[in-house]
N, CA, C and O of each residue as an XYZ file, in Angstrom:
368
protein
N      -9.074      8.231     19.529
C      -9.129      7.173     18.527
C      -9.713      5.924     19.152
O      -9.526      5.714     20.350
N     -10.242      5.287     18.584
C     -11.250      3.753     18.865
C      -9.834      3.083     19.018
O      -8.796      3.615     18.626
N      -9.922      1.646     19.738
C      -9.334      0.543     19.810
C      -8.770     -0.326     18.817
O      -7.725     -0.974     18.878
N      -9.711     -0.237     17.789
C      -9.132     -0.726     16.555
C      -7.763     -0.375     15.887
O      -6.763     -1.005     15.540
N      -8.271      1.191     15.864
C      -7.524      2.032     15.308
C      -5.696      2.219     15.803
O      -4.783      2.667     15.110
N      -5.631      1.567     17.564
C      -4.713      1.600     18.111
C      -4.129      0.236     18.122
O      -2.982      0.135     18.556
N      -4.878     -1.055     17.624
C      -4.219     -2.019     17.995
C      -3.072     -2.533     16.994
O      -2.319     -1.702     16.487
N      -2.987     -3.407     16.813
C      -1.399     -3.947     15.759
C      -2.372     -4.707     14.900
O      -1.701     -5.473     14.208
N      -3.927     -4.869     14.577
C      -4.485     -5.322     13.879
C      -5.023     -4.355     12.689
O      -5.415     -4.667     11.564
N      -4.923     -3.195     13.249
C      -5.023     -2.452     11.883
C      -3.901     -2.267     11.003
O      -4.032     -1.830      9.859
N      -2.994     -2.536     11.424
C      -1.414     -2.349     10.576
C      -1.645     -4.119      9.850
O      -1.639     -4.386      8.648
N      -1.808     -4.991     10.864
C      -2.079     -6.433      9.711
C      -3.273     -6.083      8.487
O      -3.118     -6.449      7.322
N      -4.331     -5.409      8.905
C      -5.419     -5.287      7.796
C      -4.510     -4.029      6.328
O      -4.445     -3.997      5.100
N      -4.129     -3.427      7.195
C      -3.196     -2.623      5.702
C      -2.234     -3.447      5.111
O      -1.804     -2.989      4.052
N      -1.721     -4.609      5.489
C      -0.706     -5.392      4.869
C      -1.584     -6.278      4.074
O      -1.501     -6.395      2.851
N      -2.530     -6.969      4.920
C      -3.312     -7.364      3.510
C      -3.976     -6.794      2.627
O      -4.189     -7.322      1.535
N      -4.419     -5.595      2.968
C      -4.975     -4.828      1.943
C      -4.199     -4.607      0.658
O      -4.657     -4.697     -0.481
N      -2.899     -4.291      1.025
C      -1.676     -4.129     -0.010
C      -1.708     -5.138     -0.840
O      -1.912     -4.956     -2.041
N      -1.430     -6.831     -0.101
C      -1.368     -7.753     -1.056
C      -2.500     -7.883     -1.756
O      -2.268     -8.079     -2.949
N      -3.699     -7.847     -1.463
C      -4.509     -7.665     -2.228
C      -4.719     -6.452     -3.345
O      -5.152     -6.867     -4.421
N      -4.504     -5.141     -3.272
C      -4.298     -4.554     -3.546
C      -2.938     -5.013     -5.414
O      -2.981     -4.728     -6.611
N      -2.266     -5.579     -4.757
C      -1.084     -5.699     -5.537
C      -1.909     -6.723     -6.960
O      -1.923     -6.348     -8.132
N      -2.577     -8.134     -6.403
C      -3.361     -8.907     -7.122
C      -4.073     -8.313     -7.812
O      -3.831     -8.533     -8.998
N      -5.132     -7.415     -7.585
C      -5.986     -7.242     -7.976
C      -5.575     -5.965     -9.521
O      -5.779     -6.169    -10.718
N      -5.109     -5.012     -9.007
C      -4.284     -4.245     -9.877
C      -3.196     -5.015    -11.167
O      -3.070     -4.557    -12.303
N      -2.626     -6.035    -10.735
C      -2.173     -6.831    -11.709
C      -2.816     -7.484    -12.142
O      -2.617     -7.419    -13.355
N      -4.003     -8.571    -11.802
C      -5.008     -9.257    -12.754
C      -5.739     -8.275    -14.063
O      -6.180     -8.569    -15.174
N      -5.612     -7.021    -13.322
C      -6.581     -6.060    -14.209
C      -5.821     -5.637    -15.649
O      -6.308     -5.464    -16.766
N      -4.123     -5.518    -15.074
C      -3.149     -5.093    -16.172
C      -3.397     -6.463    -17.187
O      -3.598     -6.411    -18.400
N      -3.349     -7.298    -16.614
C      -3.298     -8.837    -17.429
C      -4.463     -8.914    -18.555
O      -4.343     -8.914    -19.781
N      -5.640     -8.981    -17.743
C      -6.638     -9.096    -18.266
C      -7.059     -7.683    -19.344
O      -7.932     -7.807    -20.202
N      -6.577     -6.851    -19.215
C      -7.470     -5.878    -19.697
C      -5.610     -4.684    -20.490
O      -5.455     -3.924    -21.446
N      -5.037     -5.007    -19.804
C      -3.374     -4.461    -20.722
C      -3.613     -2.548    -19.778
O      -2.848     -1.589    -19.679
N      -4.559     -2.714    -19.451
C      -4.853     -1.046    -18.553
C      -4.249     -1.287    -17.184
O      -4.281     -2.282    -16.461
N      -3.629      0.035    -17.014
C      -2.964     -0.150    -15.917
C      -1.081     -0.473    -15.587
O      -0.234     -0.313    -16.466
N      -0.826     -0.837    -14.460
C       0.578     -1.126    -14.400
C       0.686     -2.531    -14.757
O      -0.165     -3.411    -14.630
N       2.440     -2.639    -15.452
C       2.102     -4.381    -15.458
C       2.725     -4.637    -13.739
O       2.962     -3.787    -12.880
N       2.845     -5.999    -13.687
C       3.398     -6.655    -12.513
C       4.295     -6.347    -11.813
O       4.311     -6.393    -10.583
N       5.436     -5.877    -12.785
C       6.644     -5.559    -12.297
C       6.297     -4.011    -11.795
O       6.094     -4.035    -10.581
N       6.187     -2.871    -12.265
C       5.921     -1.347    -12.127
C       4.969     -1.709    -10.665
O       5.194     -1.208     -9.563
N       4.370     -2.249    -10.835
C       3.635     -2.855     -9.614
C       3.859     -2.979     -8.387
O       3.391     -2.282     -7.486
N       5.030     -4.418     -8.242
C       5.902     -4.735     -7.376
C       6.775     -3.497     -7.265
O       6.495     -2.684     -6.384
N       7.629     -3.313     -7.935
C       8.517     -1.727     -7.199
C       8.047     -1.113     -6.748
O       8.612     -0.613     -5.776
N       6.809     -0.710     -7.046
C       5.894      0.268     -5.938
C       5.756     -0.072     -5.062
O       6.071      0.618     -4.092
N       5.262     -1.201     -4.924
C       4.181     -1.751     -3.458
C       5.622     -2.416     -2.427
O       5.460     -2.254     -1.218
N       6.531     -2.899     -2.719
C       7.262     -3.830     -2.079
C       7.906     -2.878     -0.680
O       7.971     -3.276      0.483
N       8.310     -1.612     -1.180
C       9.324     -0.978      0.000
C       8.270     -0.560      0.467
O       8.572     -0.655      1.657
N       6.676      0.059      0.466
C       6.001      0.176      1.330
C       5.842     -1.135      2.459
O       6.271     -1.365      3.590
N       5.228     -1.633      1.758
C       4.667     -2.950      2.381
C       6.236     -3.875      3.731
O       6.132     -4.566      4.744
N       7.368     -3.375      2.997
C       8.543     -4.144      3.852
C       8.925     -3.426      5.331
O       9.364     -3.858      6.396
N       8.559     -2.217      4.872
C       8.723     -1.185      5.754
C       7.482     -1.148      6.983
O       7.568     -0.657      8.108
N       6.308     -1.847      6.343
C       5.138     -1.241      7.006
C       5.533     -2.783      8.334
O       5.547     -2.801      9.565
N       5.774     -3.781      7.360
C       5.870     -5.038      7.870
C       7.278     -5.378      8.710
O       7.480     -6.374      9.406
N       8.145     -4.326      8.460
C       9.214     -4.266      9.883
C       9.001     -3.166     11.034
O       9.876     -3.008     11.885
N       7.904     -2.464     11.041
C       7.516     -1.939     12.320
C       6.493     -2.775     12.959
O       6.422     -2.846     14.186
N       5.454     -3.607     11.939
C       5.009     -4.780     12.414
C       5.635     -5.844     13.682
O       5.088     -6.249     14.707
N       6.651     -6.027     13.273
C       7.055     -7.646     13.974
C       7.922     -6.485     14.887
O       8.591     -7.258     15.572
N       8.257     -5.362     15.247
C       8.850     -4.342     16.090
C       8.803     -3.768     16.851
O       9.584     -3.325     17.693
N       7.183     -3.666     16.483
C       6.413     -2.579     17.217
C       5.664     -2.987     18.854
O       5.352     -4.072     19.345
N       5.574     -1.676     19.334
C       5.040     -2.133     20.322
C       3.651     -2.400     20.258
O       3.078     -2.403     19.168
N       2.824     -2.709     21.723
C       1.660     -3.153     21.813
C       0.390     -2.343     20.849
O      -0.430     -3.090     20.316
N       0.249     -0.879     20.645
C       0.001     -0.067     19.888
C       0.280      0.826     18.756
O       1.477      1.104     18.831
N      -0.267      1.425     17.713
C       0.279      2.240     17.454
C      -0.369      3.700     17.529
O      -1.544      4.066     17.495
N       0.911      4.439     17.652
C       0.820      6.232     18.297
C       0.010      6.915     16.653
O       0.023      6.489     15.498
N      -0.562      8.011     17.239
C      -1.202      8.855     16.509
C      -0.122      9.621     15.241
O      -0.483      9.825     14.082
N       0.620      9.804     15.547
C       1.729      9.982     14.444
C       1.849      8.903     13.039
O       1.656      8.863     11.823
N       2.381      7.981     14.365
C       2.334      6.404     13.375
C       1.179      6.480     12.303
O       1.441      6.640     11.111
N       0.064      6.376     12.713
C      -1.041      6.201     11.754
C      -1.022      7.354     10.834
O      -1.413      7.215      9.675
N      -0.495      8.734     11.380
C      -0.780      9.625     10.663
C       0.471      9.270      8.763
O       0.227      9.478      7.575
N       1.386      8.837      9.316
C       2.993      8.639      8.362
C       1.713      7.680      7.525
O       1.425      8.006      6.373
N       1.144      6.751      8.050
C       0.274      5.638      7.172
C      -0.111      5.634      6.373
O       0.053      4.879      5.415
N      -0.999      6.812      6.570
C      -1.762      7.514      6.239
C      -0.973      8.897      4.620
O      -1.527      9.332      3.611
N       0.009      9.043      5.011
C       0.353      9.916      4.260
C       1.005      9.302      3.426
O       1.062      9.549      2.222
N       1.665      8.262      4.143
C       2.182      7.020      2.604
C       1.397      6.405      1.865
O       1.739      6.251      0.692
N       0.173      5.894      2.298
C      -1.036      5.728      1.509
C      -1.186      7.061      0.315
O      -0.974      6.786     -0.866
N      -1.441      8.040      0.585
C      -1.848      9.322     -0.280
C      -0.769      9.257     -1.521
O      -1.110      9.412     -2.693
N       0.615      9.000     -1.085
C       1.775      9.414     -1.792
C       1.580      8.078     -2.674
O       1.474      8.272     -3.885
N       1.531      6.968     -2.294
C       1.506      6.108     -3.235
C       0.365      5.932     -4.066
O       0.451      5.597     -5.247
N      -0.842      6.182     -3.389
C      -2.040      6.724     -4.591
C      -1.771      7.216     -5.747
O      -1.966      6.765     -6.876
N      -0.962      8.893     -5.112
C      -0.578      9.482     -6.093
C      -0.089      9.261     -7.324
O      -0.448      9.448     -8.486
N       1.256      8.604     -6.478
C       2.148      8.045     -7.653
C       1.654      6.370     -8.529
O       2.230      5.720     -9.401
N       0.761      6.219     -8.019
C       0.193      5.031     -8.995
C      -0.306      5.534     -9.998
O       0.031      5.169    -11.124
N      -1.397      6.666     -9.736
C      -1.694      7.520    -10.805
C      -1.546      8.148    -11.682
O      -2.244      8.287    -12.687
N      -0.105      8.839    -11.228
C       0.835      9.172    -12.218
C       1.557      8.463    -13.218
O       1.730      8.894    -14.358
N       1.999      7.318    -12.765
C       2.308      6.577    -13.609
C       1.522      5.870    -14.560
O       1.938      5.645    -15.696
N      -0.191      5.317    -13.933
C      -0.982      5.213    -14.699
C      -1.248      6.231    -16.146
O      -1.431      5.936    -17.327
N      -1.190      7.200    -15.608
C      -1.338      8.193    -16.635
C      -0.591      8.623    -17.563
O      -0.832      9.507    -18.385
N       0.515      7.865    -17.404
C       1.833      8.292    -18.264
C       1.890      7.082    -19.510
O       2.520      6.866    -20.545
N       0.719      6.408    -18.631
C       1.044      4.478    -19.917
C      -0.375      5.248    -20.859
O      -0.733      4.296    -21.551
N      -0.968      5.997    -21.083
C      -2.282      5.902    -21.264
C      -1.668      7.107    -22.308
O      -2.274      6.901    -23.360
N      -0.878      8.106    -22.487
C      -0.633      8.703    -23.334
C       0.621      8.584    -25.227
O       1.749      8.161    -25.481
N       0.135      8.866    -25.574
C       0.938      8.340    -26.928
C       1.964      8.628    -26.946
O       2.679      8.304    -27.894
């Protein structure tokens, strides 16, 4: 794995990605009523993001190939389940 990939700066770029992530997905519910509202939103994103952000301030100098891999698979799972739920507002 590259340097990037090992330092504690890629775990800060996924935390902002999230908050951004969180904005952007809610401006869209706002603006456009598609999508999650704010709240369905926040319950999703919050225990990732708290969790990601207490191995943050915890962690050591790197993170292990595992680590990224869990990241990685919590990313997928919450994809998922955004989707799902997306898809559940979209039916009559």
């Amino acid at each position: 794995m590259n340097d990037l990939a090992l330092s504690p700066h890629f775990l800060d770029f996924i935390l902002v990605f999230t908050v951004v992530e969180f904005v952007v997905l809610g401006l869209i519910h706002q603006r456009s009523g598609r999508g999650l509202p704010w709240l369905d939103l926040g319950l999703g994103l919050v225990p990732g993001f708290l969790l990601m952000l207490a191995y943050r301030v915890s962690q050591p100098q790197s993170l292990s190939g595992p680590v990224l891999l869990c990241l990685a698979l919590a990313g997928l799972a919450h994809g998922a389940d955004f989707y799902r739920r997306y898809r559940a507002t979209r039916r009559p």
